[in-house]
BAVEXZA-126426 format. One record per residue: residue in one letter; y negated, z negated, x of N, C-alpha, C in turn. Coordinates in steps of 0.1 Angstrom, whole numbers, plus 5000, padded with zeros to 4 digits. Layout:
BEGIN
AYZXYZXYZX...
end
This chain:
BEGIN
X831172360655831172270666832472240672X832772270683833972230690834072070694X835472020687835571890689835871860704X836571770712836571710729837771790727X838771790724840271890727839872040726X839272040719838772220717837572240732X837072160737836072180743836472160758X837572050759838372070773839072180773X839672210768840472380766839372460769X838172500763837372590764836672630780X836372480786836472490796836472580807X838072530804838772630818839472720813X839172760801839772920799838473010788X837273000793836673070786836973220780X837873310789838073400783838973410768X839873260765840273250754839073240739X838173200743837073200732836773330726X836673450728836873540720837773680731X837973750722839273880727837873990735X838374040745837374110752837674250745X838674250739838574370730838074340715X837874300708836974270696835674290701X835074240718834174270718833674420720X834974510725834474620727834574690719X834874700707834874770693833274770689X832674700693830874720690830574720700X829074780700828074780709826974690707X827374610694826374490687826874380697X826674320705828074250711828074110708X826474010702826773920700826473830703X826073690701825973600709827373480713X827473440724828473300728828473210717X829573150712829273050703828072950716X827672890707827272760713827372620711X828372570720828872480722828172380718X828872210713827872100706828571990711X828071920717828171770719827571650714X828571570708828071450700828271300705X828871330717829071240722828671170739X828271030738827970970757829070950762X830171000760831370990765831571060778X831871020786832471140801833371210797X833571300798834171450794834771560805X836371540802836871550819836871690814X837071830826837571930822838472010833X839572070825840872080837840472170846X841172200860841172300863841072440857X840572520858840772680856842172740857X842272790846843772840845843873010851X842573050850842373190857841273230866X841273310873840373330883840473220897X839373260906839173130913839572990909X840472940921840572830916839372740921X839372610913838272510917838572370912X837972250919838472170910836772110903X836872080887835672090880835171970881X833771940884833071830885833371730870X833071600876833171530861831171460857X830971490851829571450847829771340842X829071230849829171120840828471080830X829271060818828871040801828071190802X828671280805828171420803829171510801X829071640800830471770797830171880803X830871970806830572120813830372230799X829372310798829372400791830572520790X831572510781832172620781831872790781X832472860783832073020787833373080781X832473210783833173330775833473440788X834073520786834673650795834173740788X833373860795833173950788832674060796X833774140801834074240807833274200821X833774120821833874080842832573910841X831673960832831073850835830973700827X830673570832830673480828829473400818X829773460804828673410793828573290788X827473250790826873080785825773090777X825973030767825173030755824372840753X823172820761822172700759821572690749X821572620743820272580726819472450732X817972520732816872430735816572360718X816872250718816772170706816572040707X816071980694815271820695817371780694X817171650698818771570697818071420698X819271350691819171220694820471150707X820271090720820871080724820870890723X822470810725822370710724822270700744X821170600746821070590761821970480763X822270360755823270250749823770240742X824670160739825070070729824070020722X823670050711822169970700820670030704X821070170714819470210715819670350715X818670390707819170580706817670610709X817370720713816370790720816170910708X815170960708814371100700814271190711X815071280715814371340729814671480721X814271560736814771720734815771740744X816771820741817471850751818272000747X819872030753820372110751821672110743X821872200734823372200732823972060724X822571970718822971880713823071730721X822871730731822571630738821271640755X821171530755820271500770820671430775X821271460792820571570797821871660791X821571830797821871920790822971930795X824172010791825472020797825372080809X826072050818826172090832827072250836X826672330838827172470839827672460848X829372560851830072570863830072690864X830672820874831072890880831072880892X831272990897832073040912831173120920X830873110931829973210940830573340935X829873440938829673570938829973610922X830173490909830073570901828573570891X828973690881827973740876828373650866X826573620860826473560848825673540839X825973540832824673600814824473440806X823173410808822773280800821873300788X822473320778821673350767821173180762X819473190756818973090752818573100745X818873000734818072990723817272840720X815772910712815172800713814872760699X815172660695815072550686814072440685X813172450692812172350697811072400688X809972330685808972370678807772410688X808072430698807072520709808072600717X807272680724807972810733808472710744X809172740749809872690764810572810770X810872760780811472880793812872790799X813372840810814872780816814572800832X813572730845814272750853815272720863X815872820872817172800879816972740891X816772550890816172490905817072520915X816272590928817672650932818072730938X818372830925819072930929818273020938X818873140939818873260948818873380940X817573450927817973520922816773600917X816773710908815773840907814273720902X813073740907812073680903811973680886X812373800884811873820870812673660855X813773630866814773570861814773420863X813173390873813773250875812773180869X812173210856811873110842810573060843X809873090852808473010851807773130839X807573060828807173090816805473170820X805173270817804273340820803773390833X804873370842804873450856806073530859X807673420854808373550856808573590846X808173580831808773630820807673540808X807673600797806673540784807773420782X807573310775807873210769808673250761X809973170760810873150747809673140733X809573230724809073160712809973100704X809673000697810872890688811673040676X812372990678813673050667814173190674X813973250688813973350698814973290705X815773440715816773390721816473490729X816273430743816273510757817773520764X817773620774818773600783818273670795X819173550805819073520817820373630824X820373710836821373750840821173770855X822273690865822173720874823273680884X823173730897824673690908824573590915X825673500915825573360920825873390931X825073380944825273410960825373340971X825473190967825373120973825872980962X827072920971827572790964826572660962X827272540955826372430957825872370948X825072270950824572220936822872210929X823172270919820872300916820972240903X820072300896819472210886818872290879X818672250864818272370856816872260847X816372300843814772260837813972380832X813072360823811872430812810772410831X810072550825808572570832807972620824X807872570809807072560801806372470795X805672420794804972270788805672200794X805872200810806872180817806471970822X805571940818805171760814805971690805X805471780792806171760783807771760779X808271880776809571930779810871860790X809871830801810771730812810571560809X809971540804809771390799810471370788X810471440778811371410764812871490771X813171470779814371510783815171640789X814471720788815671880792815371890806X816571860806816971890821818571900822X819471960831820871980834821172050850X822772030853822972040868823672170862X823972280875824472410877824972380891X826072420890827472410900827672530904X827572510917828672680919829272640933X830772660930831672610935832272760943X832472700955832572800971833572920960X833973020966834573170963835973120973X835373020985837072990990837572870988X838472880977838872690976839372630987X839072670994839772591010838472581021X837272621010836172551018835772431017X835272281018835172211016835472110999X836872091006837872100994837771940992X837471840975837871750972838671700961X838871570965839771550952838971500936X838171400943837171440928835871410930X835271480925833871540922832771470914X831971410915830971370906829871440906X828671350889827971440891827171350882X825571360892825071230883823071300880X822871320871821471360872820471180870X819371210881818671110879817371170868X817171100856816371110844815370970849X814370940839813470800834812770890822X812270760812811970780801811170660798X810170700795808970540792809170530773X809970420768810070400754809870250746X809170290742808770080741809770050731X809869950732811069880725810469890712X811869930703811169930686810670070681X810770160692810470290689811270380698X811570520691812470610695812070750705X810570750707810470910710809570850726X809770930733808970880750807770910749X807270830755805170850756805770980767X805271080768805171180776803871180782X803071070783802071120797801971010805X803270940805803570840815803770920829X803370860841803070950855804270820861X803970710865804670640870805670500862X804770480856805670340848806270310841X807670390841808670420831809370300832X809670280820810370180816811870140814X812970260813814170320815814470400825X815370360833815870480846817170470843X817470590848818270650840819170750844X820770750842821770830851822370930838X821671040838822471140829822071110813X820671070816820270990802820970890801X821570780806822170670802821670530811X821770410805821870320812823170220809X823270110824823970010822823269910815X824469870806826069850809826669960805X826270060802827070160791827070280801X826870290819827170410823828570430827X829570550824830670510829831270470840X831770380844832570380858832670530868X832870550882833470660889834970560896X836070650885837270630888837870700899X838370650906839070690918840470640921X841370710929842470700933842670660948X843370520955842870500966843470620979X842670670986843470800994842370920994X842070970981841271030977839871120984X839471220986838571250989837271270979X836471190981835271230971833971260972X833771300961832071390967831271310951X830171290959829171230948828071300946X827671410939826371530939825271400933X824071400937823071360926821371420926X821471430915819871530915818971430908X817971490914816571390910815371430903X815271430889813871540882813471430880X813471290879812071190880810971220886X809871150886808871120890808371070907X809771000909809670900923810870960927X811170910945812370920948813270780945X814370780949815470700943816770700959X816770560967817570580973818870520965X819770550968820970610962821770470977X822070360970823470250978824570260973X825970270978827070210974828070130983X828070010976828669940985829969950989X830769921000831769891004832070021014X831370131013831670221020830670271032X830870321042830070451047830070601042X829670641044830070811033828870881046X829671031045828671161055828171221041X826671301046825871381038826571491039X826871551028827871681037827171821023X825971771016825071881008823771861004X822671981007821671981000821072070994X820072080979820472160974820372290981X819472280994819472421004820672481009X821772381007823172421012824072341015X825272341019826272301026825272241041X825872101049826172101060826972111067X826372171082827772201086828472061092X829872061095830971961098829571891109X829171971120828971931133827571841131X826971861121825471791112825071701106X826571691097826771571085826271461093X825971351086825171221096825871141084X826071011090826570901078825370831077X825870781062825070661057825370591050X824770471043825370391032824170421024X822870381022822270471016821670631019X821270701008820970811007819570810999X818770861002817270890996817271000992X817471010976816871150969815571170968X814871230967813571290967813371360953X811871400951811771450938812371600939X812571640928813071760925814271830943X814871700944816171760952817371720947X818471720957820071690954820471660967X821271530967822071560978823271510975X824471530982825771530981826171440991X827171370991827771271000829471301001X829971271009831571221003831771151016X833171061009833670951016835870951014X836470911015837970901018837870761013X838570750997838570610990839670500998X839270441009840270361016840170231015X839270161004838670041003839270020988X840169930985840869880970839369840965X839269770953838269700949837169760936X836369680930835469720927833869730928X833069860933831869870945830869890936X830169830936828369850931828169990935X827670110926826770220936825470170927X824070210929823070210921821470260934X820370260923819370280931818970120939X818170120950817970030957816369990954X815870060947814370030944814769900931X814569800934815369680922815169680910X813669750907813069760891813569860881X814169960893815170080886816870010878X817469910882817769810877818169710870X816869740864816469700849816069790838X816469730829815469770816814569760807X814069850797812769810787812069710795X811769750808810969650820808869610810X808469460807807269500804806769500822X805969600823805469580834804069460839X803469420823802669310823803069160825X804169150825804768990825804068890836X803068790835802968740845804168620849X804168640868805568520871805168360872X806068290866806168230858806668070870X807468130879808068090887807367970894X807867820897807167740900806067670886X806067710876805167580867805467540857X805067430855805667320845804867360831X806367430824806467480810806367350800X806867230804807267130798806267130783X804867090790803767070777803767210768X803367280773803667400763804167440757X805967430761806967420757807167310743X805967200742806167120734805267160721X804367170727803367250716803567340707X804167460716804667580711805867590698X806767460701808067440696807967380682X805867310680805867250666805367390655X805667500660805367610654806167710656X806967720660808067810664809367720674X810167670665811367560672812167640680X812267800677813267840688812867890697X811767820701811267850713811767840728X811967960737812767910749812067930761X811367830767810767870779811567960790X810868090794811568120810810868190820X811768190831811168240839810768140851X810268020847810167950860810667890871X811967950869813367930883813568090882X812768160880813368280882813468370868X814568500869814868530858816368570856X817268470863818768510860819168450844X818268380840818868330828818668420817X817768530821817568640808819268750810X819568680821821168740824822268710815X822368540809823168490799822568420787X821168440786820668390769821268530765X821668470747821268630740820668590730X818968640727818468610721818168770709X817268710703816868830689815968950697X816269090695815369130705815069270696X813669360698813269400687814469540683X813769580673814669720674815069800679X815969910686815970000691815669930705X816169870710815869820726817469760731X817769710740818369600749817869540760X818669420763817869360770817469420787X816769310791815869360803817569360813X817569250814819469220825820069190815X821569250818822469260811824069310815X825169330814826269340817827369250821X828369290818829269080823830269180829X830569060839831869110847832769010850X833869030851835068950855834568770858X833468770862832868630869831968600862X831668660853830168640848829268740845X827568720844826568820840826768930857X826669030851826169100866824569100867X823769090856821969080860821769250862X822169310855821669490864821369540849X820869660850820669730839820569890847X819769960840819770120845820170230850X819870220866820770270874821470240883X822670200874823470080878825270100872X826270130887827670190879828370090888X829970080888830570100894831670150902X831870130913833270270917834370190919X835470240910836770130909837570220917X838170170927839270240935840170170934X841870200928843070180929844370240931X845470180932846770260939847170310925X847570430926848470490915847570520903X846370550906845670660893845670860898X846070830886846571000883845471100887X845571220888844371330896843671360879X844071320871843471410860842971240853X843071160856842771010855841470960857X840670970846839270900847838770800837X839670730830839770640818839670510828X838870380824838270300830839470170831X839770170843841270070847840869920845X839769890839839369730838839669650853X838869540851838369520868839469480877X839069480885839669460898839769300904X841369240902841369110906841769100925X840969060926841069010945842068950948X842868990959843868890962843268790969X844468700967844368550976843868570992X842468480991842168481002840568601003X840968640995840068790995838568730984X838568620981837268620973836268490979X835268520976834268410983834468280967X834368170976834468040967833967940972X833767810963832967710963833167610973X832767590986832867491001832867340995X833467290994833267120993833667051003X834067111016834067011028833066971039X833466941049831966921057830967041060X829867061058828867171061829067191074X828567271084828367301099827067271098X826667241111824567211112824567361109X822967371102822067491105820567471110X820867611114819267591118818067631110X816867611116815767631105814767661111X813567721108812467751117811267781104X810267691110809167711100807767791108X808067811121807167891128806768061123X806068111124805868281128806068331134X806168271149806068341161807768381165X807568511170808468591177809568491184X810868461182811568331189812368441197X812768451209813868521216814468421215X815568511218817368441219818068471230X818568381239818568401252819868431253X820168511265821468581269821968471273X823768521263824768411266825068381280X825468311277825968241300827468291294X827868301304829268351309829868191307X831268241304832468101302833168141311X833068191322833668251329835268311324
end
């Protein structure tokens, strides 16, 4: 198992992992080691010290698959295997994934090159790998019993083919392909332009959107959940525990995000405007890009944004569907809101004293109680910030932009104090009138008169 220092190194110099002459002394030639991750940590990886240059996506609480050189082409070695991944702090999941974690490590290379994906499967059924996406020989693109038989468990297939087209896809089973995608396997595939001076940034993200239905107190996902998942989810992870996207203010940045859920997921971050400038169909061109502040991923797409970090501060990004949000959501809860708990509250309390009514002003208070909550779970809202609870959970980050972080700097700068003048605060002098309207009806608002 390569530890984080062995595995950033491996990186960007895959040809250092084994001598291309050792390999040519046989004709047995071998498989790639296969790389293991044990950790939800985000996992920077440096530039490439040979070949094409590029600069490497950072996966959030995710890693790049290291590679091997072997007489021109670029070898990657995936293990389809059960893993436990922590989606938090105090909640670990049962899933399947790759290479030791879910979602699976994110593959890089370069347009136009060749590349060999050897798989192995560890799973206690057959599975396949396909390449959402790509541009490549039928035989090769994984739908299990049309372009090729099924991985059988303890079997190692391989994939080989020419990357022809840059951009960002997505990799997933089309085998018990319900299954398989619900307990987790899924991963992103990069292929970064052949001209580094084609749409060139300073840093790169990279966020897979997952969900997973897990009742609290238990570790393995109901897999024939269609809509009502209970966890959503950025690279298998939720808030409070997704990492930050650190930035440098100046900066050009690109935000990739792919969507194998169920639903689509529009995609807000605040503080900025940002142009669409990718889909996974391709590049846009300059003259096409369209701005937005949100973005609507769709099922089984990607789209790419970037923006010029010119806003100090720290920006909410997350999905705008609000239940995404949250977590271990029960979706039965009746609202509560408006009735008098009082009596019940009193009843209840001669049989259970720690009893805490909620809900009937709302539910910000499940933001600051911490109460006993069952095993393997966290709460529904949760996270604290500089002021207080933030109320979010899921899919839910923030983007910290400041002066003077370093290009190879993605370690979390702790928040961001507002200058003077710069924060909203508490009015205690005279109000201004407001207005108020209890009607329905359509009110126009009449054009100002001239002050001459």
């Amino acid at each position: 198992m390569l530890n984080r220092r062995q595995l950033l190194g491996a990186g960007a110099a895959g040809a250092a992992m084994v001598s291309s002459q050792a390999w040519g002394k046989t004709t047995n030639m071998g498989l790639p080691e296969a790389a293991q991750m044990d950790s939800a940590s985000t996992a920077y990886t440096p530039r490439p010290s040979s070949g094409p240059d590029y600069n490497p996506v950072v996966t959030l609480n995710g890693w790049t698959l290291p590679h091997r050189m072997n007489n021109g082409v670029k070898e990657f070695h995936l293990v389809a295997e059960p893993v436990e991944r922590e989606l938090a702090d105090g909640m670990i999941a049962h899933l399947w994934g790759y290479n030791g974690q879910s979602t699976g490590p994110t593959i890089e290379a370069v347009e136009g090159d060749r590349v060999r994906i050897y798989v192995t499967n560890k799973l206690p059924e057959h599975t396949s790998v396909h390449w959402h996406g790509l541009i490549l020989p039928s035989g090769m693109d994984g739908v299990g019993g049309l372009s090729h038989p099924g991985i059988p468990p303890g079997k190692t297939f391989v994939y080989e083919f020419d990357l022809v087209k840059s951009g960002t896809f997505m990799y997933h089973p089309h085998a018990d392909e319900m299954v398989q995608m619900a307990m987790g396997m899924m991963g992103m595939f990069v292929i970064h332009p052949k001209d580094p001076t084609f749409m060139p940034v300073d840093r790169d993200f990279l966020i897979m959107l997952n969900a997973f239905d897990i009742d609290p107190g238990t570790y393995v996902p109901r897999i024939m959940t269609m809509t009502d998942f209970n966890l959503w989810t950025w690279n298998s992870r939720i808030f409070p525990d997704i990492d930050p996207l650190v930035v440098n203010k100046g900066d050009r940045v690109r935000v990739r995000v792919g969507n194998l859920t169920m639903t689509n997921h529009p995609i807000h971050m605040h503080g900025y405007d940002f142009k669409v400038t990718c889909t996974d169909g391709g590049w846009v061109p300059p003259e096409a890009q369209w701005p937005e502040v949100s973005i609507d991923i769709p099922v089984g797409a990607m789209r790419a944004y970037e923006f010029v970090a010119d806003h100090l501060g720290d920006w909410a990004i997350h999905c705008h569907k609000s239940h995404h949000t949250m977590n271990a959501m029960g979706h039965d809860v009746p609202t509560f809101i408006g009735v008098n708990k009082k009596p019940l509250t009193q009843t209840i309390r001669q049989f259970q004293p720690e009893y805490m009514p909620m809900g009937t002003a709302g539910m910000a208070d499940m933001g600051v109680m911490e109460m006993p909550l069952p095993d393997n779970t966290i709460p529904m809202m949760t996270g604290w910030g500089p002021h207080g609870p933030i109320e979010m959970g899921g899919m839910f980050s923030v983007v910290k932009v400041r002066d003077g972080i370093d290009a190879d700097d993605y370690s979390d700068p702790g928040w961001y104090e507002n200058p003077p003048g710069e924060q909203a605060y508490e009015w205690t002098g005279e109000l201004p009138e407001f207005a108020s309207n209890n009607s329905p009806k359509t009110i126009l608002t009449p054009k100002p008169t001239s002050t001459g």
